[in-house]
mmCIF file of the N, C-alpha and C atoms, coordinates in Angstrom:
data_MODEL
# 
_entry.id   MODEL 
# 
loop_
_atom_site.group_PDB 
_atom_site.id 
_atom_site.type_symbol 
_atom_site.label_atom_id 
_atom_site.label_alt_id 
_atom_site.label_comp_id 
_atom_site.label_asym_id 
_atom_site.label_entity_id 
_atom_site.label_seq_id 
_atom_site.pdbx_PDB_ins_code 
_atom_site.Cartn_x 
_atom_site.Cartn_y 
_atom_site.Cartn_z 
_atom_site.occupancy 
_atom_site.B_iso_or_equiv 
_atom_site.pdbx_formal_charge 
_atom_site.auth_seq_id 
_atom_site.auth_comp_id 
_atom_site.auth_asym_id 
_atom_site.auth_atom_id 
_atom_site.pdbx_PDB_model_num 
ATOM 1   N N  . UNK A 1 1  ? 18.474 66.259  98.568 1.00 0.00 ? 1  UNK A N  1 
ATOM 2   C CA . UNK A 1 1  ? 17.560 67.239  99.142 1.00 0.00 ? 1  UNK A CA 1 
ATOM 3   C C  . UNK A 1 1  ? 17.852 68.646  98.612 1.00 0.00 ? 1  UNK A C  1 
ATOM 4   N N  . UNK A 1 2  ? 18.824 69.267  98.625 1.00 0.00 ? 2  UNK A N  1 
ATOM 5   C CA . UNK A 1 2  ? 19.942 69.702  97.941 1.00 0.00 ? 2  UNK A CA 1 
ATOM 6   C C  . UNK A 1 2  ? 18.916 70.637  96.923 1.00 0.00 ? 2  UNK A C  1 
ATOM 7   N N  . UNK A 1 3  ? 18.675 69.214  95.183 1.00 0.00 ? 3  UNK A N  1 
ATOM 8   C CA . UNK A 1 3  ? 18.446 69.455  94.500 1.00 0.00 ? 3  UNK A CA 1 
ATOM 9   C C  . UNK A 1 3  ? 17.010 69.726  94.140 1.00 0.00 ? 3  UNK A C  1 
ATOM 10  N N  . UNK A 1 4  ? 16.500 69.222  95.280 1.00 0.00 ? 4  UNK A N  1 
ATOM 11  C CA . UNK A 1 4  ? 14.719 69.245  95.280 1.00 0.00 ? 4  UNK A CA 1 
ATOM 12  C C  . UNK A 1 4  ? 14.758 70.921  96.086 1.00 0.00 ? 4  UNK A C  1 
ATOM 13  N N  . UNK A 1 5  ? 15.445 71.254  96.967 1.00 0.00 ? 5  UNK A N  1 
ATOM 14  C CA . UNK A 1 5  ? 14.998 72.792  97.057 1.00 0.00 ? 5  UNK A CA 1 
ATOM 15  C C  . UNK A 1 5  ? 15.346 73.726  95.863 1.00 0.00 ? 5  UNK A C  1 
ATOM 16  N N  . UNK A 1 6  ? 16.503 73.490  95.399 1.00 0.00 ? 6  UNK A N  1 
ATOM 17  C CA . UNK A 1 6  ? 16.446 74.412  93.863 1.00 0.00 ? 6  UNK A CA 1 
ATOM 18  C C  . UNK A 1 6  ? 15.361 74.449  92.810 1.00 0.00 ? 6  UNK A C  1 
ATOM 19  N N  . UNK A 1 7  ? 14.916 73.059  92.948 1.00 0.00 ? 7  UNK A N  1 
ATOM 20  C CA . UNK A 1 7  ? 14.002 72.746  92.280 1.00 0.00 ? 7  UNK A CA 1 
ATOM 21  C C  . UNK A 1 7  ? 12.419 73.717  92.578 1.00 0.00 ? 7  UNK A C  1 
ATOM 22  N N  . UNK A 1 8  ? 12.519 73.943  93.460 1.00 0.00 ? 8  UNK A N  1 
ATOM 23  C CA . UNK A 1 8  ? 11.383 74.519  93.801 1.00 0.00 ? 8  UNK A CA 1 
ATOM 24  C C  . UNK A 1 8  ? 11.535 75.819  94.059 1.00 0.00 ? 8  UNK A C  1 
ATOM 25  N N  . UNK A 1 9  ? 12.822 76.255  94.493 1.00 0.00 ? 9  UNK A N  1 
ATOM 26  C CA . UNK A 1 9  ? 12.970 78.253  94.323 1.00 0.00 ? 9  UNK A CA 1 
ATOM 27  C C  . UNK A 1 9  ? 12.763 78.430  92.816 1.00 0.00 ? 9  UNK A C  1 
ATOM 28  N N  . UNK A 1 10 ? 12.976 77.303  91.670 1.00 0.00 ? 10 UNK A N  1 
ATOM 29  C CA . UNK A 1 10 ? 12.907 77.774  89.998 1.00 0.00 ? 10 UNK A CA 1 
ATOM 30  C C  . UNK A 1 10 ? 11.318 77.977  90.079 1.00 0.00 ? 10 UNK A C  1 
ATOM 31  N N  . UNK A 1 11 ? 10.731 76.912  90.270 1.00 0.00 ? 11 UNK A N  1 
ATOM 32  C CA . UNK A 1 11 ? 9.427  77.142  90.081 1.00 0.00 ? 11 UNK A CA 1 
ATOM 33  C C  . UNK A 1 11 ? 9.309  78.311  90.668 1.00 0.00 ? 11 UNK A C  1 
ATOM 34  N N  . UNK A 1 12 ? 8.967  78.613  92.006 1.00 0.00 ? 12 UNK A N  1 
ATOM 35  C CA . UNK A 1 12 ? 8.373  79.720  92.892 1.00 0.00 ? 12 UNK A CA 1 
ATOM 36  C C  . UNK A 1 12 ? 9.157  81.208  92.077 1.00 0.00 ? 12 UNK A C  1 
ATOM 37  N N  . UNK A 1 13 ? 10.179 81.260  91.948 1.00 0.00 ? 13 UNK A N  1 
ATOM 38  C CA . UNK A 1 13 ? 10.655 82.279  91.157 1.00 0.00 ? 13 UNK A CA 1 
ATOM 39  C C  . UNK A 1 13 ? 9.959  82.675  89.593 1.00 0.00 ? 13 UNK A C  1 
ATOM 40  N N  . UNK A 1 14 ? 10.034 81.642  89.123 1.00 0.00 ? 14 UNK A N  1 
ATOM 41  C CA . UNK A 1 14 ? 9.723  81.393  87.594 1.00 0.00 ? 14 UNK A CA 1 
ATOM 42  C C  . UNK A 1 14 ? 8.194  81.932  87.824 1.00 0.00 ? 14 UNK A C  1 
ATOM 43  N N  . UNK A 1 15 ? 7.157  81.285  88.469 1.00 0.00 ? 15 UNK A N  1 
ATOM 44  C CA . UNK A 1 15 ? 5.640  81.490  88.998 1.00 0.00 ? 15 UNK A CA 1 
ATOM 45  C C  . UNK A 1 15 ? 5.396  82.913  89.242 1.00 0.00 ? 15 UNK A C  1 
ATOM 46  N N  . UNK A 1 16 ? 6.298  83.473  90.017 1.00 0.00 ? 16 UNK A N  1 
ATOM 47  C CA . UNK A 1 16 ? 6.229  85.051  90.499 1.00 0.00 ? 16 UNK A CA 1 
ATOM 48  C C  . UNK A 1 16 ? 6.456  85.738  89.485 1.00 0.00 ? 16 UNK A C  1 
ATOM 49  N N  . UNK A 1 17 ? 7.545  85.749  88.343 1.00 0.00 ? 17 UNK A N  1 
ATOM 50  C CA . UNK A 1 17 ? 7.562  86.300  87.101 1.00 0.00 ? 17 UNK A CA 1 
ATOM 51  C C  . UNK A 1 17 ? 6.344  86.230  86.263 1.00 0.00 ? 17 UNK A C  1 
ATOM 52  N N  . UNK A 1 18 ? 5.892  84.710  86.164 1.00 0.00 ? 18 UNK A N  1 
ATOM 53  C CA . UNK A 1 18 ? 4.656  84.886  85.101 1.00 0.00 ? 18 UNK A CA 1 
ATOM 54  C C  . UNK A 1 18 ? 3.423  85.417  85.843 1.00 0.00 ? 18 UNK A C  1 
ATOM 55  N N  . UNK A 1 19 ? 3.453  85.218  87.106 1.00 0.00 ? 19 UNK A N  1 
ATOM 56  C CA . UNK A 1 19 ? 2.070  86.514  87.604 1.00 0.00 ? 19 UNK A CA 1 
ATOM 57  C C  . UNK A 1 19 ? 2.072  87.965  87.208 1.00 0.00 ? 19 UNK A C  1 
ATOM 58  N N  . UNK A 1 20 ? 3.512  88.228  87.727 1.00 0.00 ? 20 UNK A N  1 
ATOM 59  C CA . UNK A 1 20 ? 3.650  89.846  87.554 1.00 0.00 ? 20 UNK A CA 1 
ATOM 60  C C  . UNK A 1 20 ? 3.709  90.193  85.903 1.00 0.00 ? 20 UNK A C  1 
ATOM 61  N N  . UNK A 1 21 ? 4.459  89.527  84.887 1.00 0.00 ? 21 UNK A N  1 
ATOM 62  C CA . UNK A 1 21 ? 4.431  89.610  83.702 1.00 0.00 ? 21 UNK A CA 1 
ATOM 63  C C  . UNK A 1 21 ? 3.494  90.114  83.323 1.00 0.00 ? 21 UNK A C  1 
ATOM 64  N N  . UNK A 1 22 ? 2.152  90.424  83.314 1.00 0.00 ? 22 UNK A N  1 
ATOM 65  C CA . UNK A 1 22 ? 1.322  91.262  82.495 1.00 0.00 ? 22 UNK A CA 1 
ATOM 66  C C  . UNK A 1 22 ? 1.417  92.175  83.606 1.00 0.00 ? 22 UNK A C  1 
ATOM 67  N N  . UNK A 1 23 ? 1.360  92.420  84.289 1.00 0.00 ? 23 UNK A N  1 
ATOM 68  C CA . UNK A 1 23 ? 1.715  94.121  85.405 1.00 0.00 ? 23 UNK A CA 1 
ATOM 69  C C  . UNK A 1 23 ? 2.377  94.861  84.718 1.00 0.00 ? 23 UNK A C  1 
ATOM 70  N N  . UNK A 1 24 ? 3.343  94.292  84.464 1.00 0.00 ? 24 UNK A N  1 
ATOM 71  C CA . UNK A 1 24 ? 4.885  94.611  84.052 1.00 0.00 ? 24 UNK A CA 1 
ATOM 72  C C  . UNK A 1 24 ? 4.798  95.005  82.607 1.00 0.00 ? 24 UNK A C  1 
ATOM 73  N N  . UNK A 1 25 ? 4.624  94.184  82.018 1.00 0.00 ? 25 UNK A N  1 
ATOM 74  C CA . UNK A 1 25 ? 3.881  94.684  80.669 1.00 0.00 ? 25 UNK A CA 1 
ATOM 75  C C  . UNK A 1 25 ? 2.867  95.987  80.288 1.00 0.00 ? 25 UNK A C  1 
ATOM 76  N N  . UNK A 1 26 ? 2.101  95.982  80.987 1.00 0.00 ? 26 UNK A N  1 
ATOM 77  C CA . UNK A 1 26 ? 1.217  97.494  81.180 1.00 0.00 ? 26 UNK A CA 1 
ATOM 78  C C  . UNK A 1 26 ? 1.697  98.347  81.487 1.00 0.00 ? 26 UNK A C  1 
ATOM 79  N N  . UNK A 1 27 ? 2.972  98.219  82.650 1.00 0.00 ? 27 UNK A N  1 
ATOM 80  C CA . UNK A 1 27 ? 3.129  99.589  82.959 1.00 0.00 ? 27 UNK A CA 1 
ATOM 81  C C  . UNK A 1 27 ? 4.575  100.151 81.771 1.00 0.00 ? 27 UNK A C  1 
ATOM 82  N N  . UNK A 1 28 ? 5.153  99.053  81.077 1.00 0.00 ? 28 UNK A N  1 
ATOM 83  C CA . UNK A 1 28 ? 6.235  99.302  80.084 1.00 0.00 ? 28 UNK A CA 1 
ATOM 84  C C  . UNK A 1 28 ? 5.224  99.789  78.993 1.00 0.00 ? 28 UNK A C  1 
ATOM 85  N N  . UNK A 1 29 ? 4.124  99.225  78.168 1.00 0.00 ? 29 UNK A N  1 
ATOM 86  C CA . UNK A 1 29 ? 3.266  99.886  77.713 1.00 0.00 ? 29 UNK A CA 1 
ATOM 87  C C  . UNK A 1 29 ? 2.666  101.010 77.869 1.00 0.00 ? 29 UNK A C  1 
ATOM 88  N N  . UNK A 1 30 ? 2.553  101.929 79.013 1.00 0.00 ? 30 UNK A N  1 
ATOM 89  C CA . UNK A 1 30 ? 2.006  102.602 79.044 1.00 0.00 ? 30 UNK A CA 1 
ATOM 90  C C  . UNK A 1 30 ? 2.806  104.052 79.177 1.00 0.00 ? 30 UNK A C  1 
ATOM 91  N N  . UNK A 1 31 ? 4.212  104.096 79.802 1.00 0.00 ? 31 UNK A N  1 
ATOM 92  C CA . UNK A 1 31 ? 5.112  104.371 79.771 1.00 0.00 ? 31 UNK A CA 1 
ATOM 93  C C  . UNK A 1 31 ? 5.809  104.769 78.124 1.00 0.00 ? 31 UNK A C  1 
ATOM 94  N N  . UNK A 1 32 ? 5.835  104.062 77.609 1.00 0.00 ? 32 UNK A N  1 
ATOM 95  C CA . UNK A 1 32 ? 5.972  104.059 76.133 1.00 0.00 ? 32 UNK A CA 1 
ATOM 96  C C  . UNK A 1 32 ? 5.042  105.023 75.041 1.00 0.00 ? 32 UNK A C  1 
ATOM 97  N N  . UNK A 1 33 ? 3.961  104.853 75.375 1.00 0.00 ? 33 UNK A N  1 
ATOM 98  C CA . UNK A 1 33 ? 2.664  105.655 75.545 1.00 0.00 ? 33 UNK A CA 1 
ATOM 99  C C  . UNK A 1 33 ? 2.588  107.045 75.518 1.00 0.00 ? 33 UNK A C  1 
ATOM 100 N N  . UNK A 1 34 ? 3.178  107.083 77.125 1.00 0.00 ? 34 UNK A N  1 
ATOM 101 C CA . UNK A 1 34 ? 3.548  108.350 77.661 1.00 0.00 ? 34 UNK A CA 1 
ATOM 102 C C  . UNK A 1 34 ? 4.511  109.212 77.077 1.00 0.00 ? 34 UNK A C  1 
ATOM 103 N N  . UNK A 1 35 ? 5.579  108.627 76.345 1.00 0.00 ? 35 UNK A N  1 
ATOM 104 C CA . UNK A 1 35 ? 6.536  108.863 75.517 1.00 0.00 ? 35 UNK A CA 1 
ATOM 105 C C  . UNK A 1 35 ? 6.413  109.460 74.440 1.00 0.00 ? 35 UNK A C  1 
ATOM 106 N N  . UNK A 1 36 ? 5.498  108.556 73.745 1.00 0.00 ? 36 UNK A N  1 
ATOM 107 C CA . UNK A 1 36 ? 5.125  108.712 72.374 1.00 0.00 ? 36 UNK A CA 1 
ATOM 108 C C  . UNK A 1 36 ? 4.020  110.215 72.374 1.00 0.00 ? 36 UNK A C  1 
ATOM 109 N N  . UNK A 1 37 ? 3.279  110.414 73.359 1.00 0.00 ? 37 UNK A N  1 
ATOM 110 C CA . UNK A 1 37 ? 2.481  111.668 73.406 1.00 0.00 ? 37 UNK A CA 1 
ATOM 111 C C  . UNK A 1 37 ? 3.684  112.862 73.542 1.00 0.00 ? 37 UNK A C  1 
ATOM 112 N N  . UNK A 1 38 ? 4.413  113.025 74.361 1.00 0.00 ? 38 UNK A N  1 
ATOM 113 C CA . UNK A 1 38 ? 5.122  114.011 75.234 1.00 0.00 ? 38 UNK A CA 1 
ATOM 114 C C  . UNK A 1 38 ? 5.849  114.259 73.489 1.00 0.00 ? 38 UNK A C  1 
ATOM 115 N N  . UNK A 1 39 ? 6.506  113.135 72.845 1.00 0.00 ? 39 UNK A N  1 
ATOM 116 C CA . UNK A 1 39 ? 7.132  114.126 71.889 1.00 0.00 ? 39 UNK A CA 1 
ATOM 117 C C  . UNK A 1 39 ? 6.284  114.373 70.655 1.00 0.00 ? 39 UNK A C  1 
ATOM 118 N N  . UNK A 1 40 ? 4.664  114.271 70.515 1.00 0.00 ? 40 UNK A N  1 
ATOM 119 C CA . UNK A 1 40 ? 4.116  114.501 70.193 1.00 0.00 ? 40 UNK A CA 1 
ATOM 120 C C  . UNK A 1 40 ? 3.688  115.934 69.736 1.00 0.00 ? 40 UNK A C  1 
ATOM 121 N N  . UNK A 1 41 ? 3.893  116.012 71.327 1.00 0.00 ? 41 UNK A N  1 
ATOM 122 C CA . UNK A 1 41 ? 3.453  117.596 71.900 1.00 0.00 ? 41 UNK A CA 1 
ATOM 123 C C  . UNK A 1 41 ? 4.565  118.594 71.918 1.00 0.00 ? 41 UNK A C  1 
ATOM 124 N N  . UNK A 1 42 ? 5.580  117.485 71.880 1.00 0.00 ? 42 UNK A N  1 
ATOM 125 C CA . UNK A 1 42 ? 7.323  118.495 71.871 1.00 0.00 ? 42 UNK A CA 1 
ATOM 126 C C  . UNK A 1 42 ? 6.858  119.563 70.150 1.00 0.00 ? 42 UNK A C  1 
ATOM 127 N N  . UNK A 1 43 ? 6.980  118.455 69.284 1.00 0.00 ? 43 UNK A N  1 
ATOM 128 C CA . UNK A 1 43 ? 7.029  118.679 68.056 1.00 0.00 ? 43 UNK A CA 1 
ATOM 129 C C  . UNK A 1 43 ? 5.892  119.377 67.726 1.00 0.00 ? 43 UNK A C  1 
ATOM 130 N N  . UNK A 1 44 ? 4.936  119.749 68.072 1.00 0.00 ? 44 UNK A N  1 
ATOM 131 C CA . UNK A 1 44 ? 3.580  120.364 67.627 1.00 0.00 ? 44 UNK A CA 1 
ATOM 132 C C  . UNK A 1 44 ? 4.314  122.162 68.598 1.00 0.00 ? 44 UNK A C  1 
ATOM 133 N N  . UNK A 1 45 ? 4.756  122.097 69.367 1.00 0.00 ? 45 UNK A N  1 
ATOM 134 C CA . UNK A 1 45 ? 5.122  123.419 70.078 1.00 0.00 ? 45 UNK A CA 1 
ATOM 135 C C  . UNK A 1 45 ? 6.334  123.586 69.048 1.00 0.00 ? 45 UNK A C  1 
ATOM 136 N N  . UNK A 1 46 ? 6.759  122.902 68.608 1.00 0.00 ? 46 UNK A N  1 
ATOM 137 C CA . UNK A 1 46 ? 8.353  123.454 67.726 1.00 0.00 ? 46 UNK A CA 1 
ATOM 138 C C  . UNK A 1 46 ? 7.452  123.717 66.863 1.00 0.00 ? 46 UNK A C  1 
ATOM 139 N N  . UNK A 1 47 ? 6.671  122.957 65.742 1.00 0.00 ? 47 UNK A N  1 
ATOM 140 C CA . UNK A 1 47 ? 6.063  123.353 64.785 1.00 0.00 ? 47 UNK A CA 1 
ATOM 141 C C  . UNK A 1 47 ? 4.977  124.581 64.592 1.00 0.00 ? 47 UNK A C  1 
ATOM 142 N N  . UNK A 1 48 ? 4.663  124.987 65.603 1.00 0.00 ? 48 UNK A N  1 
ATOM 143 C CA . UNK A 1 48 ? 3.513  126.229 65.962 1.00 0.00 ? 48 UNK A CA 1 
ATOM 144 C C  . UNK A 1 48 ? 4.650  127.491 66.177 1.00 0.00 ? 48 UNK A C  1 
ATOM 145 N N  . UNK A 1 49 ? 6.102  127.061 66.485 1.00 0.00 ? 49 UNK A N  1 
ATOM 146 C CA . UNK A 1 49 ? 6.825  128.249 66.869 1.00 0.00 ? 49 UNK A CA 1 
ATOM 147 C C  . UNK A 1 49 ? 7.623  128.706 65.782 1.00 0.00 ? 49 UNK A C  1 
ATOM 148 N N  . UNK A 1 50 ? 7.440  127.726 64.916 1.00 0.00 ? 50 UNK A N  1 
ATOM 149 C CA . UNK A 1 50 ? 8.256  128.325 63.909 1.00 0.00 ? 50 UNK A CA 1 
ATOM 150 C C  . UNK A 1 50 ? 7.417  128.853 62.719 1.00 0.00 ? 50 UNK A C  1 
ATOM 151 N N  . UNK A 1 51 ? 6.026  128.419 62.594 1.00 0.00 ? 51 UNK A N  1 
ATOM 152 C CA . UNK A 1 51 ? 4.994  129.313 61.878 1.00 0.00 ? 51 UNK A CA 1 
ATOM 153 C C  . UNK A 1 51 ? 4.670  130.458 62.243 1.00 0.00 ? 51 UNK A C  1 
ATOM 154 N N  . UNK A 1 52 ? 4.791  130.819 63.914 1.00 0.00 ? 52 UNK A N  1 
ATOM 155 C CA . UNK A 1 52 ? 4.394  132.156 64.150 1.00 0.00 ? 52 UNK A CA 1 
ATOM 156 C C  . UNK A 1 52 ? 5.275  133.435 64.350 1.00 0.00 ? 52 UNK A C  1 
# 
């Protein structure tokens, strides 16, 4: 009995990961995103400050 409840917290665990997995994915994507703009904008203010 034991081994039939482990058996089934893997699934139910495992199941809850692959739902949330694209959530999770979007918000690491987007985050990344967010990243990639901010030093975007870092470097465009360094580069405007040192032309003027």
């Amino acid at each position: 009995m034991t081994s039939m409840n482990l058996y089934f917290r893997r699934i139910f665990r495992n199941s809850v990961r692959l739902y949330f997995a694209p959530l999770f994915g979007a918000f690491k994507g987007a985050r990344d995103e967010v990243r990639l703009v901010l030093q975007e904008i870092e470097r465009n203010r360094q580069t405007s400050k040192t032309t003027n």
